[in-house]
N, C-alpha and C positions, 0 to 999 in steps of 0.2 A: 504494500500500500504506500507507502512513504519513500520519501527518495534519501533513503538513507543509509544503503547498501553500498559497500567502499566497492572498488572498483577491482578486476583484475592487475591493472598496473597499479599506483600509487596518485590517490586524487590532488587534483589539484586544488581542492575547496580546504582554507585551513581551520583546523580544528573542529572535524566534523564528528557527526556521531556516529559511533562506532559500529561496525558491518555485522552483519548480521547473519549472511552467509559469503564472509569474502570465503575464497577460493586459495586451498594452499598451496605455493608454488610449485608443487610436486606433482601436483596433481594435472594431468595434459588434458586436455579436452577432448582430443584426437582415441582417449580410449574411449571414448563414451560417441563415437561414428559408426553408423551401423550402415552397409548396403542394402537393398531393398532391392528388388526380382530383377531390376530393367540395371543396376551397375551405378544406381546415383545415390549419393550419400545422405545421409540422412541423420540429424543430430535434435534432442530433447534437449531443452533450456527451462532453466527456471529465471524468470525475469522477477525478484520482490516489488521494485518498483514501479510496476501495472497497476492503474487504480483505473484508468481510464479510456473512452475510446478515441480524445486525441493519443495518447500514448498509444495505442496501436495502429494509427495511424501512421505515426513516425517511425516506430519500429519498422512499420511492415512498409512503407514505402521506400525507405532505403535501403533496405537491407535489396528490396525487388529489383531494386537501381544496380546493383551490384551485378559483374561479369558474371555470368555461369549457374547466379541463385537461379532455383526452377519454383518454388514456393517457400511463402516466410510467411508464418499463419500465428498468431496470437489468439489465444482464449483468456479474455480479462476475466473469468469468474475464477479458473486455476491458476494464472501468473505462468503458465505455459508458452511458450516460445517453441514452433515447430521448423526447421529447414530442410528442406530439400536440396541438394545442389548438386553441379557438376566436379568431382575431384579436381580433373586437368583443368581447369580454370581456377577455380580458390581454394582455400583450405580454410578448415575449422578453424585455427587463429584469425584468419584474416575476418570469418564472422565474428569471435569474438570481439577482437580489435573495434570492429566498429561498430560495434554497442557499448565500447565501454567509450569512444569518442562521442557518442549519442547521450553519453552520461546514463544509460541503463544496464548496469553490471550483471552480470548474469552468472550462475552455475548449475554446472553441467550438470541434470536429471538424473539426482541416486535417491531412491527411495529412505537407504538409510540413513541419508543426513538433514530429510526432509525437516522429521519434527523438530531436531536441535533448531535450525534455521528456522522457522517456522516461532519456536518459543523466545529465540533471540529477538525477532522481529519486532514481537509483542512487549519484550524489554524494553528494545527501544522507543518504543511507543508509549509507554509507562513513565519511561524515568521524562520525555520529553513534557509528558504530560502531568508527571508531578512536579514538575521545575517549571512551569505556565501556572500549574494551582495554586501552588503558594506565593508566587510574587505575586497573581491577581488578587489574592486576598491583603498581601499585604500593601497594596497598591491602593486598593478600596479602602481601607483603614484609613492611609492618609487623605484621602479622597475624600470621607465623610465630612471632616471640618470644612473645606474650600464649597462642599454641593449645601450644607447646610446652611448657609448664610451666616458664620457668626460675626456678630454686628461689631467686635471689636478686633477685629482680624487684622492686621495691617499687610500693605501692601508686599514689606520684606518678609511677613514670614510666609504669605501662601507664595509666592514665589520660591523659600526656602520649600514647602512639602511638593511645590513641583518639581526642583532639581531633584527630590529624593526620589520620588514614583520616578523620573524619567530615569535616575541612576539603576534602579531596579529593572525599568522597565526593557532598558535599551539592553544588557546583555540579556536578560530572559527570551526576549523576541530575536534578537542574533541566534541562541539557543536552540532554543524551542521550535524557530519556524524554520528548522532548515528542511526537516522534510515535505515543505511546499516549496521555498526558495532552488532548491536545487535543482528539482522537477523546473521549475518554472525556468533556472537557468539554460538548461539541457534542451527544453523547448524550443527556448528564443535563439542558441548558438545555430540553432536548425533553418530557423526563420520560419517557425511555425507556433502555436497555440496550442497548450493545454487548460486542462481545469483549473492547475495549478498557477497559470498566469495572473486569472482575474483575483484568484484569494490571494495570491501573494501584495499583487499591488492594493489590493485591499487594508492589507494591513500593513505596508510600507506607505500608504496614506496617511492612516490613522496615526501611526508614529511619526511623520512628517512633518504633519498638521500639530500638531503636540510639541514635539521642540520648536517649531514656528512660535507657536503661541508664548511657551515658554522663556524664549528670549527676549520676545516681545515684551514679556512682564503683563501679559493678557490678563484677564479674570478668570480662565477658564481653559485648560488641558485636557486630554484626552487619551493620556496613559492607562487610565484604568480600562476603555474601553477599548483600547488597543491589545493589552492582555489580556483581559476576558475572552475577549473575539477569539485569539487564539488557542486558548483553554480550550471551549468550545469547539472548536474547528479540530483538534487534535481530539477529544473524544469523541464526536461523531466520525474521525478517522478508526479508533479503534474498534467501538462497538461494529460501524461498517465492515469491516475486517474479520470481527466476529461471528458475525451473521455470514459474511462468506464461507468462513471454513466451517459452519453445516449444512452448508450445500456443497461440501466440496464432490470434486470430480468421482464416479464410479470406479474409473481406474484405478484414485488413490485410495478409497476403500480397499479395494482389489488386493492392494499391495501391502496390506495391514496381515491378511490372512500371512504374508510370506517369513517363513524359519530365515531365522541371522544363520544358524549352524547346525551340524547333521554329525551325528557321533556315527565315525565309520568303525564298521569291525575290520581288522588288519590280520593279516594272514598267519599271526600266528596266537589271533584268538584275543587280543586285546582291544580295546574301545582308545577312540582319539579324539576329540572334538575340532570341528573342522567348518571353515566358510562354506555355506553353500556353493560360494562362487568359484570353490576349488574341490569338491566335489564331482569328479569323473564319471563318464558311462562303464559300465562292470562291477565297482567300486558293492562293497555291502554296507547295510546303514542298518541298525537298531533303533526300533521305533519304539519307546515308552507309553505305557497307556498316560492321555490327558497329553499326549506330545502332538504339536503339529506337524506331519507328515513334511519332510524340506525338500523331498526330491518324486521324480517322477520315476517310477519303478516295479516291480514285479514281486510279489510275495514269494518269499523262497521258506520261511519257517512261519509259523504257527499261522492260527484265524482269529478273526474279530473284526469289531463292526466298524466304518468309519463314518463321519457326520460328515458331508461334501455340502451341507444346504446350503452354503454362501456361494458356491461354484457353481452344481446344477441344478439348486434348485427344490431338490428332495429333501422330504421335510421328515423322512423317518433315516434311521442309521441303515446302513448297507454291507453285507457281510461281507466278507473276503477270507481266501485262502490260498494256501498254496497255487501262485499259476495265477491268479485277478491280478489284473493291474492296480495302481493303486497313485495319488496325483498329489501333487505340492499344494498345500493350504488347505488341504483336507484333517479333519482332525480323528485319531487315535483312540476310541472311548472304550474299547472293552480288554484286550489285551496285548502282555507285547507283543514285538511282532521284528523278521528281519528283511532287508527289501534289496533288490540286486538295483541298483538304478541303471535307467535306460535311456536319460535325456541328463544333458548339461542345465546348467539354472538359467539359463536365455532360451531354451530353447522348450522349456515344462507345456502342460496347459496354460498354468495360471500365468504363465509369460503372453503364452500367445491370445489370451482371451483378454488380458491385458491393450496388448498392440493394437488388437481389435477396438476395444472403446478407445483407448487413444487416438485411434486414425478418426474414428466418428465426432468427438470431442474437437478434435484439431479443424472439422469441416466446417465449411461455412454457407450454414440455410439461409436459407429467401431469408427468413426476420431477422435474420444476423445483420444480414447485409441491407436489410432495411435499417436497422438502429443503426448500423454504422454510417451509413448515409446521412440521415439525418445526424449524429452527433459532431460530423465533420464541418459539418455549417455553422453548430452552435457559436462555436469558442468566438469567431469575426463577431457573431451578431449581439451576442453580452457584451463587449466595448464600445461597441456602436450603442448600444440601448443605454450603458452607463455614462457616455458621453454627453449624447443628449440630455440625459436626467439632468447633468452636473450643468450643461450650459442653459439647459428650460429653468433650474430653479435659482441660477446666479442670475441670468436678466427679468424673469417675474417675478423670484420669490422676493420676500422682504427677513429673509433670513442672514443674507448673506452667505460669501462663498463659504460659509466653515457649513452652515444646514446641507447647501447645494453636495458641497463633495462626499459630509454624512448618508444624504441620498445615494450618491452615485456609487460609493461604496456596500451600500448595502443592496445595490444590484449588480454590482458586481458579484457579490457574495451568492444571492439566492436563486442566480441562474446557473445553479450546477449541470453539468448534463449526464452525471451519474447515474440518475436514475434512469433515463434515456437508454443509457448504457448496460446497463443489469440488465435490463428488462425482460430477453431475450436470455442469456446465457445460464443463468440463475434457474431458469424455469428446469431447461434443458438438462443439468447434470443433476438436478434432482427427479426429473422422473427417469433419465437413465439407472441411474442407483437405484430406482424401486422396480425398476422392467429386471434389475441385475439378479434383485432377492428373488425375484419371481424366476431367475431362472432363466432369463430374455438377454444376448447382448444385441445391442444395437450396432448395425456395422456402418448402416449411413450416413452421414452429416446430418441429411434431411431429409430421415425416415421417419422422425416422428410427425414432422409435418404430413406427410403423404399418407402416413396410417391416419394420421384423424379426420382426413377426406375422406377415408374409402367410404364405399355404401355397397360393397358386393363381395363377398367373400366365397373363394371356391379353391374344394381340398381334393386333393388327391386323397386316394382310400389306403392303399398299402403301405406301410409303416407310418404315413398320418394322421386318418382317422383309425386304423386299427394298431394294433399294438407293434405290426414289424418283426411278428414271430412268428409268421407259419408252420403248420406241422403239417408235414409231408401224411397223407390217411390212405392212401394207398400200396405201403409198402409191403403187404404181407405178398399182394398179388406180383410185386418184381424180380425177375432177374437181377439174381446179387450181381452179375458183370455189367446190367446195363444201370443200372443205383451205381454200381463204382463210375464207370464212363462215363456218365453225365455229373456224378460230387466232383472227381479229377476237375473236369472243365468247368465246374461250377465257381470252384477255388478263386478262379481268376474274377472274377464278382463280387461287388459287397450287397447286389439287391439282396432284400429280404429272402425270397422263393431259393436263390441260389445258395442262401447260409444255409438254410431248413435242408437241403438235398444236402450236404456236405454234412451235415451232423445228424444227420438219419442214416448215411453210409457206414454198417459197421466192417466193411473192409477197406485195407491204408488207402486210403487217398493221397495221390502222386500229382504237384501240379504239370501240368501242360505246359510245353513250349507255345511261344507263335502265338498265343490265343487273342484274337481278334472283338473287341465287344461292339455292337452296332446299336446302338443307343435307341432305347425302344421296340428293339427287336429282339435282340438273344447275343448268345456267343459262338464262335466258330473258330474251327482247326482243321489241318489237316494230319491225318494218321499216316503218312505215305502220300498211298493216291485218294486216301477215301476221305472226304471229306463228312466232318459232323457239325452239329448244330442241335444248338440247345435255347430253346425260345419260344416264341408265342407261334400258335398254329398256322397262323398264314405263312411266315416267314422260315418257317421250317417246314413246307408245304403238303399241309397236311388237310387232307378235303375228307378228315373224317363227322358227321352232323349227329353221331348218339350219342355223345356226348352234349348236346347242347343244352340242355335241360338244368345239368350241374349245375348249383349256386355256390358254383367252386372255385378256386383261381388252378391254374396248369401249368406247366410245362409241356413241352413236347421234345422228344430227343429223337432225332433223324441222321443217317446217313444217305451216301451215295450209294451203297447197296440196297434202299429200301429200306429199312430199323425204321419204323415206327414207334414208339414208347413214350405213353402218358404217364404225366406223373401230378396229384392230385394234391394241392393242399387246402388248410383251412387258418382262417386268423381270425382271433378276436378284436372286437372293436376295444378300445382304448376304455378306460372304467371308469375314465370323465369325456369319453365324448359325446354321449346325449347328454350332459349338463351345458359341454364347451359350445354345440350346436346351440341348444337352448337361447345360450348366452347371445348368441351371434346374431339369430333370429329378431332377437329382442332390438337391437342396437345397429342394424344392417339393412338394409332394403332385401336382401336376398342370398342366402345360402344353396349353394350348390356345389355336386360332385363332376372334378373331371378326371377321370383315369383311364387309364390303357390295360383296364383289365378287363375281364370277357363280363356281355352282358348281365349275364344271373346275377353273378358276385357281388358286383355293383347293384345291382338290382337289391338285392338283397341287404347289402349297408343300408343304402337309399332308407330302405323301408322301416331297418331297425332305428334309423333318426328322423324319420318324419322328415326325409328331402326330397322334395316334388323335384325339383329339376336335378337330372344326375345327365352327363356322358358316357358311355364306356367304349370299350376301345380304340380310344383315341392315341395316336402316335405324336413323336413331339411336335409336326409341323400341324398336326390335325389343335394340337392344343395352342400353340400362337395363334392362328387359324382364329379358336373360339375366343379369344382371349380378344383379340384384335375386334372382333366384334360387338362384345360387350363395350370397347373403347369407345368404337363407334356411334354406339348405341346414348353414349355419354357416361356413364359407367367408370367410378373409379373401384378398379379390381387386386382386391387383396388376393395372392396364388399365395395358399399352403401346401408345398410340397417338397416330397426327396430332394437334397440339395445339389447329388449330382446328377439322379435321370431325370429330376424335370427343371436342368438347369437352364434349359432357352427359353422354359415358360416362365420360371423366374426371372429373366431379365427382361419378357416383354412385359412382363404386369406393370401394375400404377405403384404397386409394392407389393412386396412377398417375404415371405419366413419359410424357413424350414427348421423341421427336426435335424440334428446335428448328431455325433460321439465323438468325442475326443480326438479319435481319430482324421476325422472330415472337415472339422471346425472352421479352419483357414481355405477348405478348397470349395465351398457352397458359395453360391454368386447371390444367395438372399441378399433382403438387408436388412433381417432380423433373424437370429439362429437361437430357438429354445432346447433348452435340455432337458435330461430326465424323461420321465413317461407321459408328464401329464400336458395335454390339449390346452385346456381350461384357460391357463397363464396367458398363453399367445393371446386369445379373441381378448380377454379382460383388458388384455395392452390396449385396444382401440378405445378403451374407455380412459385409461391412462392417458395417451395421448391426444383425447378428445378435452380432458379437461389439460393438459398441458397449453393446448392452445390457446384454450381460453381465460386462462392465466397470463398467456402471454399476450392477449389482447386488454386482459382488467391492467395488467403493470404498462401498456404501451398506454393506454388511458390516466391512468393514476398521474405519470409521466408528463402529460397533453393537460391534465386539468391543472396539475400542482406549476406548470408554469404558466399559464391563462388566469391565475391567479394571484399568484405570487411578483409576477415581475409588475403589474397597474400598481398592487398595493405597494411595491418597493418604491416603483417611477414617483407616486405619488406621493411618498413621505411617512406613510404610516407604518415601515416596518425601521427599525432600526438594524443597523449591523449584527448586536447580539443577537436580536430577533431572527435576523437574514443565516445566518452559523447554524442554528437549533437547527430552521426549518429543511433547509440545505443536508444536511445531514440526515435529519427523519428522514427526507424524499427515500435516499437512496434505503435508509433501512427496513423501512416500509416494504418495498419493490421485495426486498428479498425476503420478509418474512413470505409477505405472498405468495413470493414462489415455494416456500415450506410448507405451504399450506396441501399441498401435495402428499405430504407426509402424513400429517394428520387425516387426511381423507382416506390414504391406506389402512390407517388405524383406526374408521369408522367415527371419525369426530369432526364435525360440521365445522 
């Protein structure tokens, strides 16, 4: 929040207060550069000194200015700093370098040094802020005799109680207002405007005006409300500050779940305590019951249950044994246990479901970029509006210029654009964090926007609405070689129907070379010269019709010799999906099925949830197809499905989710990926994200009335500067209770 954060090099401002999170020289930036798919680098910042949307302004337009940057994204509600860039054109110092010339000192994104930095911060904001409390009181004090009129006062000594308040007053405000002054300096080296300009000259007036009058041998100074002003202004910086860090980001939630260290067993039987971040894959790790799981791994000795609900969701313990997998920031609760690890600590789940809200957090939606629009305007039109005030009440007022610049300064003060600024991001990482509990991460910028449009929701049935576990009900009548022949090739598949044949085969299953998968059709090989095929009946061309009656889902296994072989499952629907349909119904213009499974099947879902409108057998172009039409139709369409066979219909919808496993998480093209078993979560998000919006239209109003309000009353004289500090401050903390209020709606409280 404040601009009080020393610098990577050595500042140039003397006698500042002290950093909060400086950065030790040891430390390189260049270790904290991570590549991303396409070869371009990629670096997390924490900027402390963010409060505002000119500050991201100026961040992100220079940095944009720079050879080789490809994106420089700011999130003022986390203090995040995202870059993109080309290596062969700049390097990491050269970004740092010039934010630390921008006067916005940054350090490099480690979760474990967040909260120290983080409580430093808050110090600093403390001590500046009891070094303003008590000189304004003791300011006031002197104050009282010169405002009280006593009749025998003379002229040398209220002149003596003004040198004294000014001796107070003048280092406390040198003090105290550095974290607007510097801000404000960093601005203007820029040639541009922040929030911090108008308050800083605000109270470089007030003290101005004050030694003027002072020397003068006046009647009347204005120390005391010069420190007050700032008193104020400094705690509505902190509480704002406070109100921020409980909406903080989902991600850092995230990162709370994650172990500092991981006691490995060593091979000749002994325990070590060890960084996660030097914990290896093969490596063994002892997990104590009531311990958080630190790595991602494979249970090699005993069972017990683990509590995953802040990851996916599931809200009961889940057993594990020997051979389950088992995932970082999951926790421990029945007994020990010992775990091989199978992932480095960058590369876990909770890493990559991490990256996941980070990339969505770092994007920027329509009302982002609406408030940002608007807040870029603001900062010109508050000097402009205090200008006028100051020259409309020095030629008509009859107060003179000391009323007029009282005026002008307290419009300067009460047009903050904070609240303008919140308004939007605020909302957003608090309904992210409650889509998280549920189980939900968000992977688009501006997916919740798009979810709270939809009005049409249509799921695919296999592993969506039903549970994703077929069991194979025709095995007794198979050939045990053509059950092996078709699990072998099944192997190569993670569909549903394809696990069921591979764990119904009780003889070794061998995978296949070569194996070809054709997405909404089957799989294929060749054994020599004979080609097989394993898939849906047309496609493995099969013109058998006695079968069609089944309310079943199939297989067909075919060669080039003729092999015909059905093979026959069955799946239950999900054991909240006629509540999740329910739900959808209620809150949706229209719930429907579209799948590429055989009519019955579909038919028969259909029927167990009361959905009039279903497809079946639809292929993937057959589903763009329908999807495309509904578009047409005006339709914005929520696609629930498999994230990677119904990946083109995900990417044609209005918006889409899929069920997810750990496995898959990063390769589904939704832009919302639910865990766990349960339906329910997902549809409920559209009510989440229904009332997200609409928070972010009461705080984009809140915003609109508090300054159609506040700036007549200021222009006009009836607020004073004290006045103008409270209400300037409320604004913003207002904006952000209301987007907490999110919170309490999950917890059933109006």
């Amino acid at each position: 929040m404040s601009k009080c954060c020393s610098s990577l090099k050595n500042s140039h401002v003397e006698t500042p207060i002290e950093s909060p999170a400086e950065i030790p020289a040891s430390i390189d930036p260049t270790a904290y550069v991570f590549k991303n798919e396409i070869g371009l680098s990629q670096l997390h910042l924490i900027v402390d000194t963010i409060h505002c949307p000119s500050c991201i302004r100026l961040i992100e337009g220079n940095l944009n200015k720079m050879d080789g940057i490809e994106t420089a994204r700011v999130n003022v509600s986390t203090k995040r700093l995202y870059v993109l860039w080309d290596e062969t054109k700049t390097s990491a110092n050269a970004i740092i370098r010039k934010l630390d010339d921008l006067d916005f000192p940054p350090t490099p994104y480690n979760p474990a040094l967040m909260s120290s930095a983080s409580e430093q911060e808050d110090k600093v904001l403390l001590k500046a802020m009891g070094v303003a409390g008590f000189a304004a009181a003791n300011v006031m004090l002197l104050s009282v005799a010169v405002w009280s009129g006593v009749d025998d006062m003379g002229p040398a000594t209220r002149d003596l109680l003004h040198w004294v308040s000014g001796l107070i007053a003048l280092p406390t405000v040198a003090y105290s207002g550095q974290p607007f002054f510097r801000s404000a300096i960093a601005a203007l080296k820029t040639r541009s405007l922040n929030m911090d300009v108008p308050i800083s000259l605000a109270v470089l007036l007030a003290v101005g005006m004050s030694v003027a009058e002072t020397l003068q041998s006046a009647q009347h100074a204005y120390f005391d409300a010069s420190v007050m002003l700032l008193f104020f202004l400094l705690i509505g910086r902190y509480l704002d500050r406070r109100m921020r860090s409980k909406a903080q980001s989902a991600a850092q939630n995230l990162l709370s779940l994650r172990a500092v260290a991981a006691t490995v067993i060593r091979e000749d039987g002994t325990h070590a305590s060890l960084p996660v971040e030097a914990v290896e894959p093969g490596m063994k790790v002892a997990i104590a019951v009531g311990e958080k799981i630190p790595v991602d791994g494979t249970v090699i000795k005993g069972k017990t249950e683990i509590d995953s609900s802040l990851i996916t969701g599931e809200s009961l313990p889940q057993k594990v044994s020997v051979g389950n997998a088992v995932f970082a920031g999951t926790l421990n609760i029945s007994t020990p246990i010992e775990v091989e690890v199978t992932a480095q600590d960058d590369q876990t789940l909770l890493s990559e479901i991490v990256n996941l809200m980070e990339t969505a957090e770092q994007g920027r939606a329509k009302y982002v970029r609406l408030a940002d629009r608007a807040a870029q305007i603001y900062a010109p039109v508050v000097h402009i509006l205090s200008a006028l005030t100051f020259v409309a009440w020095w030629a008509l007022g009859d107060g003179g210029w000391h009323l007029a610049l009282m005026n002008a300064i307290a419009v300067l003060i009460i047009t903050c654009p904070c609240a303008l600024g919140l308004a939007v991001p605020t909302v957003q990482v608090v309904a992210s964090g409650l889509l998280l509990r549920r189980g939900i991460l968000v992977k688009a910028a501006d997916g919740l926007e798009r979810l709270a449009d939809a009005d049409v929701v249509v799921f695919d049935k296999t592993g969506t609405l039903t549970k994703g576990q077929p069991v194979l009900t025709n095995k007794d009548t198979l050939p045990v070689d053509d059950l092996s022949l078709a699990a072998s090739l099944a192997l190569s598949s993670k569909h549903p129907l394809s696990k069921a044949l591979v764990a119904a085969s009780e003889a070794p299953v061998v995978k296949l070379d070569k194996v070809h998968e054709e997405p909404g059709q089957g799989l294929e090989c060749y054994l020599g010269d004979n080609r097989v095929r394993i898939g849906n009946r047309n496609w493995c061309g099969i013109h058998d019709d006695r079968a069609d009656d089944d309310a079943v889902s199939e297989l067909w296994l075919s060669d080039s010799a003729g092999k015909k072989v059905r093979f026959t499952f069955e799946d239950q629907l999900k054991d909240d999906a006629c509540n999740a349909v329910d739900y959808a119904r209620e809150h949706l213009q229209s719930v429907e099925i579209l799948s590429g499974d055989r009519e019955k099947a579909v038919k028969k879902a259909a029927e167990l949830l009361s959905i009039k409108k279903w497809t079946a057998g639809a292929n993937p172009k057959d589903k763009i197809s329908y999807l495309d039409t509904l578009s047409d139709q005006k339709h914005k369409v929520l696609m629930v499905g498999d994230g990677l066979n119904d990946a083109p219909a995900l990417a044609s919808a209005f918006v889409s989710a899929s069920p997810a496993t750990a496995s898959d998480i990063s390769q589904t093209t939704a832009d919302f990926i639910f865990q766990g078993n349960k339906l329910k979560p997902m549809v409920e998000a559209i009510t989440i994200a229904k009332k997200a919006r609409d928070l972010i239209f009461q705080n984009f109003g809140l915003a609109i009335v508090y300054n159609i309000i506040a700036v007549p009353l200021a222009m006009s004289g009836y607020v004073t500067p004290l006045i103008a500090s409270i209400a300037m401050s409320a604004s913003s903390i207002v904006v952000t209770l209301n987007a907490l209020r999110l919170r309490l709606s999950e917890k059933g409280v109006s």
